[in-house]
C-alpha positions as CSV (number, residue, x, y, z in Angstrom):
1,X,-1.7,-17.8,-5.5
2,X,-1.7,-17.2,-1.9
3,X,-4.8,-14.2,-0.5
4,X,-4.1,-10.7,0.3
5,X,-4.9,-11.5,3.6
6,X,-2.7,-14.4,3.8
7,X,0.0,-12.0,2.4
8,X,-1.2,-9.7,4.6
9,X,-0.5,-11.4,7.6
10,X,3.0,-12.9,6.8
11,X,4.3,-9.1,6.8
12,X,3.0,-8.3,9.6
13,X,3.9,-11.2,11.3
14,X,7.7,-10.0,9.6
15,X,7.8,-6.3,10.7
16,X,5.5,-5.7,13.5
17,X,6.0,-2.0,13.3
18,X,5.0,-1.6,9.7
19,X,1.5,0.3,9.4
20,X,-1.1,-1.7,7.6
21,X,-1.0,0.4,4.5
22,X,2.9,-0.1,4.2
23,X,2.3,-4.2,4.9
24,X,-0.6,-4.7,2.3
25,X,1.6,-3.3,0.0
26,X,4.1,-5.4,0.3
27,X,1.5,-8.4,-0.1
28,X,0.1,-6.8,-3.2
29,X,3.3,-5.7,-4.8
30,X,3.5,-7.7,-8.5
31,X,1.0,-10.1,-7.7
32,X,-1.6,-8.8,-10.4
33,X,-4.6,-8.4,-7.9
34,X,-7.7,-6.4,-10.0
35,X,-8.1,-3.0,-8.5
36,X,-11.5,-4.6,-7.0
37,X,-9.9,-6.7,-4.7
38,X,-7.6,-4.6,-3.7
39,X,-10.1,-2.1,-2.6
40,X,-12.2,-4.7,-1.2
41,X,-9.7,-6.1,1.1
42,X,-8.3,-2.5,1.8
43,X,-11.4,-1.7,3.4
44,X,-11.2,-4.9,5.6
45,X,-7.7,-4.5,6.4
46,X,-6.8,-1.1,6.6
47,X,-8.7,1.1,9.7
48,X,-11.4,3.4,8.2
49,X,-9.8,6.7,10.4
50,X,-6.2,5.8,9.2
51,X,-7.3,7.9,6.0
52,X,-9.9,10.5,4.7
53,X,-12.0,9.0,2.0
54,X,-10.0,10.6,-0.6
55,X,-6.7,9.3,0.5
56,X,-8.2,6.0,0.7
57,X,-9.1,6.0,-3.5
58,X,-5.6,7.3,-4.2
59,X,-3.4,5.2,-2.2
60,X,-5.8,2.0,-3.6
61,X,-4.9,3.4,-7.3
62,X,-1.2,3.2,-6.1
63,X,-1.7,-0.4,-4.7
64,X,-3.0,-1.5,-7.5
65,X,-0.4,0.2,-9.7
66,X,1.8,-1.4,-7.5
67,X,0.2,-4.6,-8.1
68,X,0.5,-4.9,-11.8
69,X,3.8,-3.1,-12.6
70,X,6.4,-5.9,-13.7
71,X,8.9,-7.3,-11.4
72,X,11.5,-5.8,-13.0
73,X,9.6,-2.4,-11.9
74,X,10.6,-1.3,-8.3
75,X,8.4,1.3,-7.0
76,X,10.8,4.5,-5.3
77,X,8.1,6.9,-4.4
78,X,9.4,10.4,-4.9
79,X,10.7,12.8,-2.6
80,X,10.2,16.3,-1.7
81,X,11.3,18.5,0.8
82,X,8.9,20.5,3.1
83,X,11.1,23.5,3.4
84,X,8.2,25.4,5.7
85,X,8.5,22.6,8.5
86,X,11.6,21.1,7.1
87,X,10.6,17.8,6.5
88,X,10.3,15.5,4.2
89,X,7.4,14.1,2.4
90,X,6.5,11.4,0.0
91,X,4.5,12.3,-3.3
């Protein structure tokens, strides 16, 4: 099994313009990572001011969730419109 920073790398090597949330996703997505090494190599690879403390433990939950769901599974996060700025956000 290759590293989450090997993963890591190979996506953004792929999509340069990706954040680093969205391309450690794709390098943890049903690979069946623990939730501690997710978080550990979170906190190495994602910039500390990219997200408030508790953003950071929630989007690791979802990683991780991501991580272990079966390959059948494909995540589709859900939706909603921001009818005061109208936008659209994902929940």
């Amino acid at each position: 099994m290759k590293s989450i920073k090997a993963r890591f790398k190979k996506e953004q090597e792929l999509d340069n313009g990706a954040s680093d949330y969205i391309n450690l996703f794709k390098a943890v997505v049903h690979q069946k990572f623990t939730r501690r090494t997710i978080s550990e190599w979170f906190n190495k690879l994602v910039d500390k001011d990219d997200y408030e403390p508790k953003e950071r433990n929630a989007l690791i939950i979802q990683l991780y969730e991501a991580s272990n769901q079966s390959e059948e599974y494909v995540y589709e996060p859900e939706i909603e419109s921001d009818k005061e700025y109208g936008e659209q956000s994902i929940t």
